[in-house]
N, C-alpha and C positions, 0 to 999 in steps of 0.2 A: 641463504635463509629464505624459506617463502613467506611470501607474508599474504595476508587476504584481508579483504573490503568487511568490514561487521554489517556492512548494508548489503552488499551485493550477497554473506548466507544468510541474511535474512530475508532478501528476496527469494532467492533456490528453497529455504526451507516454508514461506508462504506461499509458492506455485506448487507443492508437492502437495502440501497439506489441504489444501482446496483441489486437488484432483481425485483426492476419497471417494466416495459416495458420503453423499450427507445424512443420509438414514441412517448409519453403522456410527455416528460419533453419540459421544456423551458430552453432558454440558458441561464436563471437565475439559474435554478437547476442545469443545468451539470457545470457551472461553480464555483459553493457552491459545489460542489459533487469535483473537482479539487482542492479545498484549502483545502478541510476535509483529502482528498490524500497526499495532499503534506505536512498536518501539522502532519498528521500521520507517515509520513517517516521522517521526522524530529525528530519526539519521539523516533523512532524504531532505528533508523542509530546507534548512541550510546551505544546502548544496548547488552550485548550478543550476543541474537537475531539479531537484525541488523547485526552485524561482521557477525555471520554464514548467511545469504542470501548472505551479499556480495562475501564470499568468496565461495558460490556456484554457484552465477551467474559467478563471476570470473571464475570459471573454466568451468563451461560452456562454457562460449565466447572461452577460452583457448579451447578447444576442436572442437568447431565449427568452429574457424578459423585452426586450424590443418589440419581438416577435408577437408576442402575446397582447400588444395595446393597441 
């Protein structure tokens, strides 16, 4: 039986959907295009994966505000 990741077609179906042209959508699509995003990071957040972006945007920010004083 195959089985598949609900994160990993949510990623395949948010890289496709942002390679459109963005003048051709409606604010029905960009808006389905925002809940696919956000149900997506809600998958990801818990993960691994999640922790490690968090803790590399974290230091990001950590370093761009350093930056900046």
């Amino acid at each position: 039986m195959l089985t598949i990741n609900v994160a990993v077609l949510l990623a395949v179906i948010v890289f496709f959907r942002l390679r459109r042209p963005t003048h051709s959508r409606s604010r029905f699509d960009e808006k389905m295009t925002v809940v696919i995003v956000l149900a997506l990071g809600v998958l990801l957040a818990p993960t691994p994966v999640g922790q490690g972006i968090l803790e590399i945007l974290g230091q990001l920010a950590s370093g761009v505000t350093q930056a900046s004083r």
